[in-house]
LUMTORFI-993558 format. One record per atom (N, C-alpha, C): residue in three letters; x, y, z. Coordinates in steps of 0.02 Angstrom, whole numbers, padded with zeros to 5 digits, always signed. Atoms other than C-alpha are relative to their C-alpha. Example, Ala and Ser with C-alpha at 12.3 -4.5 7.8 and 13.67 -1.06 7.14 Angstrom:
% LUMTORFI-993558
ala+00045-00059+00000ala+00615-00225+00390ala+00045+00060+00000ser-00042-00059-00003ser+00684-00053+00357ser-00039+00055+00037
END
This chain:
% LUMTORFI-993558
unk+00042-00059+00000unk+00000+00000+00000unk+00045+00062+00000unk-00017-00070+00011unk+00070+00165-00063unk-00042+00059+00076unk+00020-00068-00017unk+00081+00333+00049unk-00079+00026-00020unk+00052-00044+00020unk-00054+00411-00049unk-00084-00038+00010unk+00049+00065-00014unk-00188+00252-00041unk-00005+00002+00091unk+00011+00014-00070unk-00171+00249+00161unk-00032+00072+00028unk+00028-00057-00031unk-00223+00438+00198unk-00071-00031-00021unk+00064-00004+00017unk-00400+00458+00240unk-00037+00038-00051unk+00024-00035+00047unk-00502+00542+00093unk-00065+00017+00013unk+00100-00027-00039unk-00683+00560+00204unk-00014+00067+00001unk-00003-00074-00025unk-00633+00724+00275unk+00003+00048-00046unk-00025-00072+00032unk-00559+00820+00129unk-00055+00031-00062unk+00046-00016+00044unk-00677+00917+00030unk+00012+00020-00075unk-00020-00012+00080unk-00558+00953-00118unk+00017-00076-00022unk+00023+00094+00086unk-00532+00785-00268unk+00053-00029+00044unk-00031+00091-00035unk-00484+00600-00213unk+00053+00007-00022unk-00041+00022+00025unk-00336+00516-00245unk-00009-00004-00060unk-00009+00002+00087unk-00382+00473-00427unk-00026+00050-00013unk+00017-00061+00049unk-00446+00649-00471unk-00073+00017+00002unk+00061-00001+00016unk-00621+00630-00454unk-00039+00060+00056unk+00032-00025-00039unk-00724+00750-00358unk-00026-00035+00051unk+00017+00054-00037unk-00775+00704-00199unk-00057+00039+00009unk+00074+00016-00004unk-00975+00689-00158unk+00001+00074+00063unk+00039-00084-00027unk-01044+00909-00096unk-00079-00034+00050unk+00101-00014-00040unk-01185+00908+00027unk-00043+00053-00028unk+00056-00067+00037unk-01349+00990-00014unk-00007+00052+00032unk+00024-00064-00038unk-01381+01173+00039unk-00087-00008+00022unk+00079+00012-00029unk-01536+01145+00145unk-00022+00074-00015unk+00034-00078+00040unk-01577+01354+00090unk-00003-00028-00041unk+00022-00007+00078unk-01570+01300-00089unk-00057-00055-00026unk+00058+00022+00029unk-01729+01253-00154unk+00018-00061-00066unk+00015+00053+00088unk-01747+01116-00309unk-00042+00035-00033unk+00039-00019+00043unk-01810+01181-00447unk-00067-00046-00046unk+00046+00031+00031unk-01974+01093-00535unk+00035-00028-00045unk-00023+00052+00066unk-01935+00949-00668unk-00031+00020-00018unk+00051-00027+00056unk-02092+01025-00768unk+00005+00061-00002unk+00004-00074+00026unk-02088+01170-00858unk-00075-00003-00047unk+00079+00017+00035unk-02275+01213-00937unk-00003+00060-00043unk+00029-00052+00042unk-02302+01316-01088unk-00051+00024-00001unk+00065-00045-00011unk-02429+01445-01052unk-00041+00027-00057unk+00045-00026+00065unk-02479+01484-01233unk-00032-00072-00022unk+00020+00058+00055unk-02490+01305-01315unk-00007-00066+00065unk-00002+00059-00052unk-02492+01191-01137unk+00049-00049-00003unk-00049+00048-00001unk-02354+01076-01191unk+00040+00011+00062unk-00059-00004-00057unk-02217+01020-01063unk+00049-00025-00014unk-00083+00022+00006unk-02047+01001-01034unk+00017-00049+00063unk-00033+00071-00050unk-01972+00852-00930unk+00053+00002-00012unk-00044+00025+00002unk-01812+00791-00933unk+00023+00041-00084unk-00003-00040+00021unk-01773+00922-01052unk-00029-00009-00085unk+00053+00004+00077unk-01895+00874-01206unk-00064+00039+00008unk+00070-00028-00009unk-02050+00957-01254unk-00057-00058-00028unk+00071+00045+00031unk-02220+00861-01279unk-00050-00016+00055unk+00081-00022-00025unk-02391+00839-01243unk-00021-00063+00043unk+00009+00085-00068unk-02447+00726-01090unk-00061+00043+00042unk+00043-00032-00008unk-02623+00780-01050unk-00002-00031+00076unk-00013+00004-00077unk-02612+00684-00876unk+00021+00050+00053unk-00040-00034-00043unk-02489+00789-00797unk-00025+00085-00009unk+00044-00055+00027unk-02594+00949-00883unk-00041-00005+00051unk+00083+00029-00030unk-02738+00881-00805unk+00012+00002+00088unk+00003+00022-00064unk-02648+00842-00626unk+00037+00072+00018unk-00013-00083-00035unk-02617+01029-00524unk+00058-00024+00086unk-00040+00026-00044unk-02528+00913-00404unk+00079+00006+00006unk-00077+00001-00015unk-02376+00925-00449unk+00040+00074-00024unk-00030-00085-00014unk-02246+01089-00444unk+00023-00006-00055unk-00056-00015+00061unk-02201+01151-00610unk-00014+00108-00003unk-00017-00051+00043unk-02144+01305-00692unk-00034+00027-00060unk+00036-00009+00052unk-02223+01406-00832unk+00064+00023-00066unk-00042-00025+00040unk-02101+01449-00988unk-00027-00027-00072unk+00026+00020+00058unk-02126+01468-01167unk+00040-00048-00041unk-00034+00046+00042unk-02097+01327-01280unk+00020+00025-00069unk-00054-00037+00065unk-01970+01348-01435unk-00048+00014-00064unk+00044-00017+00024unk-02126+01341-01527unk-00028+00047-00005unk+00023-00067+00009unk-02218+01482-01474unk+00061+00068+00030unk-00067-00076-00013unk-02057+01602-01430unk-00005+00010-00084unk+00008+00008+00079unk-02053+01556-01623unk-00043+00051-00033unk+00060-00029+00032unk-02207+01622-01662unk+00003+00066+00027unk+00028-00082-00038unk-02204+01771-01531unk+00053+00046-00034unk-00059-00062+00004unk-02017+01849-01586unk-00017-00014-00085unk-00018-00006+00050unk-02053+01805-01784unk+00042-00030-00042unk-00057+00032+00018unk-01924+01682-01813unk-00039-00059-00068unk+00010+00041+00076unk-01936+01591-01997unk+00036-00035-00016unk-00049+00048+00057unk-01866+01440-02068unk-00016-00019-00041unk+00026+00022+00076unk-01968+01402-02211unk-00071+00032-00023unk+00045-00064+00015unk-02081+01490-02314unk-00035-00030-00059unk+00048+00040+00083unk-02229+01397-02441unk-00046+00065-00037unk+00035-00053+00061unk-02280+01520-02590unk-00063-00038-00025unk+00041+00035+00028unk-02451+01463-02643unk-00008+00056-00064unk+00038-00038+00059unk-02477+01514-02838unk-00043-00028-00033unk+00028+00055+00049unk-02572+01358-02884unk-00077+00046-00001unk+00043-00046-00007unk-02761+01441-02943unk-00057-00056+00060unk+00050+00041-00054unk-02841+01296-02822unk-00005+00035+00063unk-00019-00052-00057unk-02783+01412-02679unk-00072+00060+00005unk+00054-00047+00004unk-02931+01548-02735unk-00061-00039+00000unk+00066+00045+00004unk-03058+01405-02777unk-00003-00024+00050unk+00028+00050-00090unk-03079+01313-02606unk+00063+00042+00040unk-00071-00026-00054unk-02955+01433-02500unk-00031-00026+00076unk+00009-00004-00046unk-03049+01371-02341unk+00047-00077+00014unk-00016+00069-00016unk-03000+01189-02381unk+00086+00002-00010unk-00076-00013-00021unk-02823+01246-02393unk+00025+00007+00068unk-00002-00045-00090unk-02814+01340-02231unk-00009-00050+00038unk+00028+00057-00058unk-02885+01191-02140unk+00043-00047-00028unk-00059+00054+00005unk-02748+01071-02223unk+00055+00030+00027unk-00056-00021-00044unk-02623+01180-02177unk+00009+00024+00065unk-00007+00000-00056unk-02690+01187-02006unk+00011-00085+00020unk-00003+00073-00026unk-02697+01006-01995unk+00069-00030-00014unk-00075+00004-00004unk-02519+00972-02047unk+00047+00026+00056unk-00021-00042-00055unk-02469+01096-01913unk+00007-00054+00075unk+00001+00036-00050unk-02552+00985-01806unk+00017-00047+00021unk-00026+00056+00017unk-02499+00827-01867unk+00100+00010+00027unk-00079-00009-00004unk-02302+00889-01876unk-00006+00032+00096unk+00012-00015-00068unk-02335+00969-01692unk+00024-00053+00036unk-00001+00067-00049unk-02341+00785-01600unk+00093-00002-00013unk-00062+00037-00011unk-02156+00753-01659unk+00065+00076+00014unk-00010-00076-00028unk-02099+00930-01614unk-00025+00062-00011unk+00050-00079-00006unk-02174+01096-01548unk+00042+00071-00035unk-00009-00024+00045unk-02059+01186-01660unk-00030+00030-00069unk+00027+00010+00051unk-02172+01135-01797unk-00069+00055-00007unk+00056-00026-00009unk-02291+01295-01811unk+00023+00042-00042unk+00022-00049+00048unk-02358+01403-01946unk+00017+00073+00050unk-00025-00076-00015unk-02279+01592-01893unk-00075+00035-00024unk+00060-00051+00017unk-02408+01675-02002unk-00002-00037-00084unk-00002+00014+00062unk-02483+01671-02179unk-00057+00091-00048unk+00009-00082+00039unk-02505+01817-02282unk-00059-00013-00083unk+00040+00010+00025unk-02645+01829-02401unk-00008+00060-00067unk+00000-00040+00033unk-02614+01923-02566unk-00047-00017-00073unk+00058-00001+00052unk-02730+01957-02735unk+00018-00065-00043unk-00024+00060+00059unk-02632+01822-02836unk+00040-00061+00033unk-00060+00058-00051unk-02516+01709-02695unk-00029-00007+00075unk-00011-00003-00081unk-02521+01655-02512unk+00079-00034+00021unk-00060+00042-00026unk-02361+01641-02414unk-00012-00016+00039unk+00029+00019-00047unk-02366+01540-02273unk+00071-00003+00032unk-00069-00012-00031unk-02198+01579-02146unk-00016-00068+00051unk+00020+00048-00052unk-02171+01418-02041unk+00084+00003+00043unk-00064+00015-00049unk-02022+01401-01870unk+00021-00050-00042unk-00045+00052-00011unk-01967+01247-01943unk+00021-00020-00067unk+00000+00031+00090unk-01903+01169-02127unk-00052-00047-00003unk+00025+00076+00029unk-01983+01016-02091unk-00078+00014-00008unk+00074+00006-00005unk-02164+01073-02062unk-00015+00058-00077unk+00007-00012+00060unk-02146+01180-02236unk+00014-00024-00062unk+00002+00058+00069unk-02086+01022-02354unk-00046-00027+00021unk+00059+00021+00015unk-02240+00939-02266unk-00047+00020-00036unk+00069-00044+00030unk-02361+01058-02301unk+00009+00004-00101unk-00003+00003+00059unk-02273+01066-02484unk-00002-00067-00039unk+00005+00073+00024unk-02257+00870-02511unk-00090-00009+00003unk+00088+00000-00003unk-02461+00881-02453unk-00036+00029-00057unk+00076-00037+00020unk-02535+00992-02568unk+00042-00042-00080unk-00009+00026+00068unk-02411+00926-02711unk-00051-00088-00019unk+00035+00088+00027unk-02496+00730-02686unk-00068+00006-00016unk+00067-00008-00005unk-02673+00790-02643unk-00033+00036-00059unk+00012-00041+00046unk-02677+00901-02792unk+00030-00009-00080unk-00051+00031+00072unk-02572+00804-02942unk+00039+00082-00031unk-00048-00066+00029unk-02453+00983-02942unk+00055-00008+00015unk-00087-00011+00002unk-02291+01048-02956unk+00007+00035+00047unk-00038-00055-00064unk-02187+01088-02790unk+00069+00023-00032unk-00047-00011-00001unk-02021+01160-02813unk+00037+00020+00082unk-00048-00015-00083unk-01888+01167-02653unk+00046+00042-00017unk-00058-00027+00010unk-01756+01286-02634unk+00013+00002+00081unk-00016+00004-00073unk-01638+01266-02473unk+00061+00078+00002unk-00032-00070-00034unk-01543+01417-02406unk+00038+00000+00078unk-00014+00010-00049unk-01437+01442-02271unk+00039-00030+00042unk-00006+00056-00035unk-01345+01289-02251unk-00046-00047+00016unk+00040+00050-00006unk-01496+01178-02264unk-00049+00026+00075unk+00037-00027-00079unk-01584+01294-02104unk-00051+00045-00038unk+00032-00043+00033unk-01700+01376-02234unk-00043+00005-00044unk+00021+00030+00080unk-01818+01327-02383unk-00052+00042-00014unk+00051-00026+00029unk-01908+01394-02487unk-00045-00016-00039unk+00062+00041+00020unk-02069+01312-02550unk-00045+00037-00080unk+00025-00012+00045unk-02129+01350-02719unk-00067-00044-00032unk+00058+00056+00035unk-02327+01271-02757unk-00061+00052-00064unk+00032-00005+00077unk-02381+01293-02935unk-00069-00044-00030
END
């Protein structure tokens, strides 16, 4: 047995023999902070640092969480854009309600696999609609959707380093 192996190592509050930190007591003042964080615009939660939807824990007032906005709606509140679908197809003027309601339901659909996935805004002009979405992926859905449902032409353009697209439906 080596010198360094026979000292006691209980007492000292700076690193072991092999380097490792040795085991801090808790500050009985310092509080724990909540494992749930609860989005106050859209209700989703955060756990173990993911976001998603768990209507239980919504539902149960039992337990201590936090309120903060999810990357989703900060998204939506500061304006932030990653993809952008041009509608010029003329189906857009002929049924525009049944548009609007696909491209809410995609929203909703892409939503479940992240709250990223949300329509910003959509702008409504005499001859086009753009539709600004937080995320790429929920603006090639919405453009892969209307191209199957509609036998048309999408065009993609990426920008950015692939953090950016631009959706062209003809």
């Amino acid at each position: 047995m080596s010198i360094r192996d026979s000292r006691d190592h209980s007492q000292s509050p700076e690193k072991t023999a092999y380097g490792q930190a040795a085991p801090t007591t808790k500050d009985p003042k310092r509080k724990s902070s909540p494992a749930i964080l609860v989005c106050p615009e859209c209700g989703i939660i955060q756990t173990k640092k993911r976001w998603f939807h768990d209507a239980e824990i919504l539902e149960s007032k039992k337990k201590e969480y936090l309120e903060k906005l999810c990357p989703g709606c900060e998204a939506v509140k500061n304006g932030w854009v990653e993809g952008e679908v041009v509608l010029k197809n003329r189906i857009t003027f002929l049924v525009p309600q049944q548009i609007e309601n696909m491209i809410k339901n995609q929203e909703k659909k892409a939503l479940d696999d992240d709250c990223r996935n949300r329509v910003v805004k959509i702008q409504k002009f005499k001859n086009m609609w753009k539709v600004f979405t937080a995320s790429v992926f929920l603006a090639r859905m919405i453009g892969e959707h209307l191209e199957k449902q509609y036998q048309s032409k999408t065009s993609y353009k990426f920008g950015r380093g692939q953090k950016y697209v631009y959706v062209v439906w003809e």
